[in-house]
C-alpha positions as CSV (number, residue, x, y, z in Angstrom):
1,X,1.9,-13.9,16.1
2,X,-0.6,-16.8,15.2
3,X,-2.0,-17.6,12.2
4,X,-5.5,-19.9,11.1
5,X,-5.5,-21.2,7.8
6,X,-8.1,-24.0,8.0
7,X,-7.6,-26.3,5.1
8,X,-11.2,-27.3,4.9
9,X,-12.0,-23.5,4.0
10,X,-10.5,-24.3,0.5
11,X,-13.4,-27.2,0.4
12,X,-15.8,-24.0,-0.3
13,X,-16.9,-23.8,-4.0
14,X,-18.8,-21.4,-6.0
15,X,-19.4,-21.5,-9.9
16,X,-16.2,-21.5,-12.0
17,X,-14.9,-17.9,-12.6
18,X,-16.9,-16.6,-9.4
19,X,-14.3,-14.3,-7.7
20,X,-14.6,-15.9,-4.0
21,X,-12.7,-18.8,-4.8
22,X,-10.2,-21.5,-3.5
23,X,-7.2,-19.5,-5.2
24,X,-7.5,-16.5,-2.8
25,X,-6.6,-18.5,0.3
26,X,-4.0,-20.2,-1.8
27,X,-2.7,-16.7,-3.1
28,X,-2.6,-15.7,0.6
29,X,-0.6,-18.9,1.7
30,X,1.9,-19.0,-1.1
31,X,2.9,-15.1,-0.4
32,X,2.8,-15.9,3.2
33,X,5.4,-18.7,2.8
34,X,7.4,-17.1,-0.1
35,X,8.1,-14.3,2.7
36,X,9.3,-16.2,5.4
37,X,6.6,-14.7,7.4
38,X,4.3,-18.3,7.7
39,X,7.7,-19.8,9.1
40,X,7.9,-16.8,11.7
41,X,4.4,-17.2,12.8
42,X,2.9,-20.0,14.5
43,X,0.5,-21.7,13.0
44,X,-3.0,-23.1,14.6
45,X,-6.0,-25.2,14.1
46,X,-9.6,-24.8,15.5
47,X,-12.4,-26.7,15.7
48,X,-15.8,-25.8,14.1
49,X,-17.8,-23.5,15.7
50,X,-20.5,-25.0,18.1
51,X,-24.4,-24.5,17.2
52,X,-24.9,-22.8,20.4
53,X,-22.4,-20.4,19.7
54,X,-24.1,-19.6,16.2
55,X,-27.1,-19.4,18.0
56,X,-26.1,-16.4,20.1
57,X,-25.9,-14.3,17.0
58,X,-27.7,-16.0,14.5
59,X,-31.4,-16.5,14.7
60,X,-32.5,-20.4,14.6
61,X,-34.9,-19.8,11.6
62,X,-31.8,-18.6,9.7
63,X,-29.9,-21.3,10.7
64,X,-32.0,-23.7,9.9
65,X,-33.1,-22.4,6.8
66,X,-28.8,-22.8,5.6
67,X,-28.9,-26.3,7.1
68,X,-32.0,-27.4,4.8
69,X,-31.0,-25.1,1.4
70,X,-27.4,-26.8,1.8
71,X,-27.1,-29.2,-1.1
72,X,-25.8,-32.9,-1.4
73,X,-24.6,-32.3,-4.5
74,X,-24.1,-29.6,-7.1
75,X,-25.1,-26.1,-5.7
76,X,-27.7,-24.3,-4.2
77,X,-27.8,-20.2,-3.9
78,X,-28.8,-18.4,-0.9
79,X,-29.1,-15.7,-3.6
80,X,-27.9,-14.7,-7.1
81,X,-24.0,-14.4,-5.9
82,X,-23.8,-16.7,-2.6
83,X,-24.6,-20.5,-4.0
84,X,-23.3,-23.1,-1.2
85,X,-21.7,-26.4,-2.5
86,X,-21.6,-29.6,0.3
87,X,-18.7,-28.4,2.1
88,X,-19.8,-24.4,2.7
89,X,-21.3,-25.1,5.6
90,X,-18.4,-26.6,7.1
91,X,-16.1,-24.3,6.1
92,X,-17.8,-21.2,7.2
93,X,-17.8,-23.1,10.4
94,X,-14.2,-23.9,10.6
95,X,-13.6,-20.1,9.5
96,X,-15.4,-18.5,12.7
97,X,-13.8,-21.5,14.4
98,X,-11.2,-20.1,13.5
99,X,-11.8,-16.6,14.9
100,X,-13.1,-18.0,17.8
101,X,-10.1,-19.4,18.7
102,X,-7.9,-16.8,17.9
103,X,-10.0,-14.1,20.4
104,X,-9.3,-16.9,23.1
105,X,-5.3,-17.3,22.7
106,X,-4.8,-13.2,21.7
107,X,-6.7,-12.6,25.2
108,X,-4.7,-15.0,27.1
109,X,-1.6,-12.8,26.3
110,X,-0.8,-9.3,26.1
111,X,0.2,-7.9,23.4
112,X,-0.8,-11.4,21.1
113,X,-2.0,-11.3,17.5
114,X,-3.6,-13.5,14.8
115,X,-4.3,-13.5,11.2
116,X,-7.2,-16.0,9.8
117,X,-6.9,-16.7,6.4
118,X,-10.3,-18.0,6.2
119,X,-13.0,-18.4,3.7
120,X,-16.1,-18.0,3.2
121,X,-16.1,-14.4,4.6
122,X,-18.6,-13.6,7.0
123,X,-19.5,-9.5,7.6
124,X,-22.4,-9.6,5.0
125,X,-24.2,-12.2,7.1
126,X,-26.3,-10.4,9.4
127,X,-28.6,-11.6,12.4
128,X,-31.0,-13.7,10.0
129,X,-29.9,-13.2,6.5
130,X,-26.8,-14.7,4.5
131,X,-26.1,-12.3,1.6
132,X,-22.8,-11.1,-0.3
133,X,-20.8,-14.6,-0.3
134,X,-21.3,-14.8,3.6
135,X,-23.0,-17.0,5.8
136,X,-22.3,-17.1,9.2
137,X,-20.3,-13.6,10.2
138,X,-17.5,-14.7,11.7
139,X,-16.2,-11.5,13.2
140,X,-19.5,-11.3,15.1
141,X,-18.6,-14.4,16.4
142,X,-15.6,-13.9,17.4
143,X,-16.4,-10.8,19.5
144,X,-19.1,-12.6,21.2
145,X,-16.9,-15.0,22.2
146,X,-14.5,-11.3,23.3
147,X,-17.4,-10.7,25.8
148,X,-16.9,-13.5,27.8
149,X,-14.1,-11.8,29.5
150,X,-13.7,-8.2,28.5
151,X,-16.2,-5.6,28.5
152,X,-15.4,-3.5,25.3
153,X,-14.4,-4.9,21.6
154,X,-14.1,-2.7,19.0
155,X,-14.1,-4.4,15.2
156,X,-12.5,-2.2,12.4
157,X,-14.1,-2.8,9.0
158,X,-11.7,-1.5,5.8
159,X,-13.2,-4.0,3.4
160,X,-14.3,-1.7,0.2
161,X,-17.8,-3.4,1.1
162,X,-19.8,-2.0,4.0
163,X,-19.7,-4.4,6.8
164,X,-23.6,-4.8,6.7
165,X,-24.1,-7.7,8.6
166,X,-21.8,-7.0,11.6
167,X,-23.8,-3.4,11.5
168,X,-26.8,-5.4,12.1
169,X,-25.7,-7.9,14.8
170,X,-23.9,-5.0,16.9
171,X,-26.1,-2.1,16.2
172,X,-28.0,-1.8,19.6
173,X,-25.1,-3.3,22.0
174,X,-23.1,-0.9,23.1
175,X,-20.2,-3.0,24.2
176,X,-19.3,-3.2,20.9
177,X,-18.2,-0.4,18.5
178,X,-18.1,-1.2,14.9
179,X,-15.9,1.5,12.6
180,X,-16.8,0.5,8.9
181,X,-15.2,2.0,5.4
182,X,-16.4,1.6,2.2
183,X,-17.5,2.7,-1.1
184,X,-20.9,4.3,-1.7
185,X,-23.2,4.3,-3.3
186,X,-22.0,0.7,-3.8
187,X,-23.2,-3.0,-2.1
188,X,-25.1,-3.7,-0.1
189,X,-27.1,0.0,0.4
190,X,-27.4,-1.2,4.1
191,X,-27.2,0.7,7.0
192,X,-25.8,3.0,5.8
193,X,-27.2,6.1,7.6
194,X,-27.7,4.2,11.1
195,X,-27.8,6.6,13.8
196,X,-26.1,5.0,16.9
197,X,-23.5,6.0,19.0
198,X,-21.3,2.6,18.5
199,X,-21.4,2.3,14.9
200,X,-19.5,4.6,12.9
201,X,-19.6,4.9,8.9
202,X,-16.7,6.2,6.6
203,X,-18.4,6.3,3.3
204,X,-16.1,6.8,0.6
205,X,-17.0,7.9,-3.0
206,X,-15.7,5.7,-5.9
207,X,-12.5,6.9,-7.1
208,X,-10.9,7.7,-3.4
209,X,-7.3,7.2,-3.3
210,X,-5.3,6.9,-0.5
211,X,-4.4,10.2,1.1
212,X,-8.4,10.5,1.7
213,X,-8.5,7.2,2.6
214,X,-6.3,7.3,4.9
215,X,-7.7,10.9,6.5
216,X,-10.3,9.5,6.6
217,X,-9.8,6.7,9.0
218,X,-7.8,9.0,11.1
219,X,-10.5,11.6,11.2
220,X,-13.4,8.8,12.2
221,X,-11.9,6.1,13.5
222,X,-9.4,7.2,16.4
223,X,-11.7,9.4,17.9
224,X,-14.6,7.0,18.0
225,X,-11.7,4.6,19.7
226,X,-10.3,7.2,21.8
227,X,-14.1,7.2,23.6
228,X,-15.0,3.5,23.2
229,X,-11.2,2.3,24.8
230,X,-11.4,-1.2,23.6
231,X,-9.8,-4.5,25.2
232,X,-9.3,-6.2,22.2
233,X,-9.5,-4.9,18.2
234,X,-11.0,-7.5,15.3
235,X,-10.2,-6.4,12.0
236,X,-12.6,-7.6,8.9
237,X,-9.7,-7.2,6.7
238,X,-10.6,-6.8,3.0
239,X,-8.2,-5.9,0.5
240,X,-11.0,-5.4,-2.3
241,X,-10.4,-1.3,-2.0
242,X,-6.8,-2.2,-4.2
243,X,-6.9,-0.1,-7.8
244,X,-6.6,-3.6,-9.3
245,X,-9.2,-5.2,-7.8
246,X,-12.4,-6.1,-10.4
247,X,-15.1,-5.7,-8.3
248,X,-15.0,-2.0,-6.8
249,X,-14.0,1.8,-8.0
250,X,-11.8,2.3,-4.8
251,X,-8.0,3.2,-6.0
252,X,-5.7,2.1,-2.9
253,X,-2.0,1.2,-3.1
254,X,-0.3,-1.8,-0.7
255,X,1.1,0.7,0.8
256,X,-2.1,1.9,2.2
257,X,-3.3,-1.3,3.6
258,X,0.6,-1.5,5.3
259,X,-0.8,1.8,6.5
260,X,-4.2,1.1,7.8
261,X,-2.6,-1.8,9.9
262,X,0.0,0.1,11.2
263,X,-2.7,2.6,12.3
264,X,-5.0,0.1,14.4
265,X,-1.6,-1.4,15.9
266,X,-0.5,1.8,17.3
267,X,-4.9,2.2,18.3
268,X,-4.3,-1.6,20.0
269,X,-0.7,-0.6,21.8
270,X,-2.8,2.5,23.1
271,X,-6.1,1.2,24.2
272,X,-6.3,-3.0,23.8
273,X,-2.5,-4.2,25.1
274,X,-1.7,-4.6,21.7
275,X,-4.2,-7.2,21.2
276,X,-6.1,-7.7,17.5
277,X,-7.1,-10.3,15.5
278,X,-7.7,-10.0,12.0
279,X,-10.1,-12.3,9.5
280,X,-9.9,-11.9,6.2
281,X,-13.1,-10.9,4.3
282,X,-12.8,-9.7,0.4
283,X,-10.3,-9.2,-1.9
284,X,-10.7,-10.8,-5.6
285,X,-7.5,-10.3,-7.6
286,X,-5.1,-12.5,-6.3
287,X,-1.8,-10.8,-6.7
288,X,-2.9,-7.9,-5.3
289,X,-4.0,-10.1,-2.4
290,X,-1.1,-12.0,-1.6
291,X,1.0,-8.3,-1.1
292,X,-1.5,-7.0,0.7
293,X,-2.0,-10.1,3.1
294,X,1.3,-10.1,3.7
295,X,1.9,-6.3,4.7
296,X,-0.8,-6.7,6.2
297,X,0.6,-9.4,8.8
298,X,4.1,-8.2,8.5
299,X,2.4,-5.0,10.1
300,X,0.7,-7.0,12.6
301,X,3.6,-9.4,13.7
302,X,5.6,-5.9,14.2
């Protein structure tokens, strides 16, 4: 089991009090070692992502337009909730590094996994817009960088915030199945009624708890995987759906995110040789972040 936690993702900051902050990664990381489970996994570094490798999901107007609003000092805001400080840039870079990297090492061996504990998240960032704390979508990248030597990827999407941006990127490549769950009507209001055969949609209503949650899944997810057969599974794992997080109506326990990764383990052991790798998108209170994070690779390590 590998895990990425770039320090230079912690170089990422927004206004005080904004909820994607340095503390979650730190949350994750303390949990992680307070388990034992960051001493049983091993632990990797990754360079930045390359520009040519944004480029084949990003367009260069979009790119462009980040490299020119990113500030010397102070911040600048892509919009109302996503400002960008110095460092963003770099450490959304190191974070789909960081993916990037993973995909190669979990493909080199079957049955590999890896968690990134990385920050900023990525799956609001769509083709040519950075929206919802996101600015380059990491999970894109890394299944582009997937492609290179499989022919099917499948990325599974529980954050409580539809995966807009990966939606967008993936929406007429068929290689490349996107399952998505989150509340609605809630952020973005994105593609949400998309009609195309690789993108699948569990809207959820706010309030859902986990035995619909969970049928949920089961009643869109495996069947949609059962047809696609994957080589390799990327999970945008966001933990935001917990009952105690503040920025959503979605009442999950841990034990449903322990759950939902069991699940896609026993979808990878049946069509991907057992390979995921998982990136971490939302999540805002921090205890209820560190449990989950670590269930969450405690499921994955097996």
């Amino acid at each position: 089991m590998l895990l990425y936690a770039p320090e230079e993702c912690l170089l990422h900051e927004m206004q005080p009090q904004h909820p994607e902050r340095p503390d979650r990664l730190r949350a994750i990381c303390a949990g992680l070692e307070a388990s034992g489970l960051a001493d049983a996994c091993e632990r990797r570094s990754a360079a930045a992502i390359s520009a040519a490798d944004l480029s084949k999901i990003h367009g260069s107007s979009h790119l462009a337009a980040l490299n020119a609003l990113q500030p010397q000092s102070g911040l600048a805001f892509v919009d109302g909730d996503t400002p960008m400080c110095p460092d963003s840039l770099q450490a959304a870079a190191l974070a789909a590094g960081a993916v990037a990297d993973a995909v190669g090492q979990v493909l080199a061996e079957r049955g590999q996994r890896a968690f990134c504990a990385v920050r900023p998240p990525g799956h609001h960032a769509e083709a040519d817009t950075a929206m919802g704390f996101c600015f380059y979508n990491s999970i894109a990248l890394g299944a582009q960088r997937a492609l290179r030597e499989v022919e099917r990827v499948a990325i599974l999407d529980f954050d409580v915030h539809h995966g807009n941006g990966t939606v967008d990127i993936f929406k007429d490549r068929p290689e490349v199945l996107v399952c998505s769950s989150f509340q609605h009507p809630f952020f973005p209001n994105r593609y949400v009624h998309i009609d195309r055969p690789n993108i699948v949609n569990t809207p959820l209503p706010a309030g859902t708890q986990g035995p619909a949650f969970r049928h949920a899944l089961e009643r869109d997810w495996s069947a949609a995987l059962k047809a696609h057969r994957p080589q390799l599974i990327l999970i945008s794992a966001g933990f935001d759906a917990h009952r105690e997080d503040p920025l959503a109506g979605l009442l999950l326990h841990d034990e449903d995110f322990r759950w939902a990764t069991d699940f896609i383990v026993d979808l990878a052991e049946t069509y991907a040789e057992g390979r995921i790798v998982s990136a971490l998108e939302g999540g805002y209170d921090l205890n209820a972040l560190s449990r989950c994070a670590v269930l969450h690779v405690e499921g994955l390590k097996g």
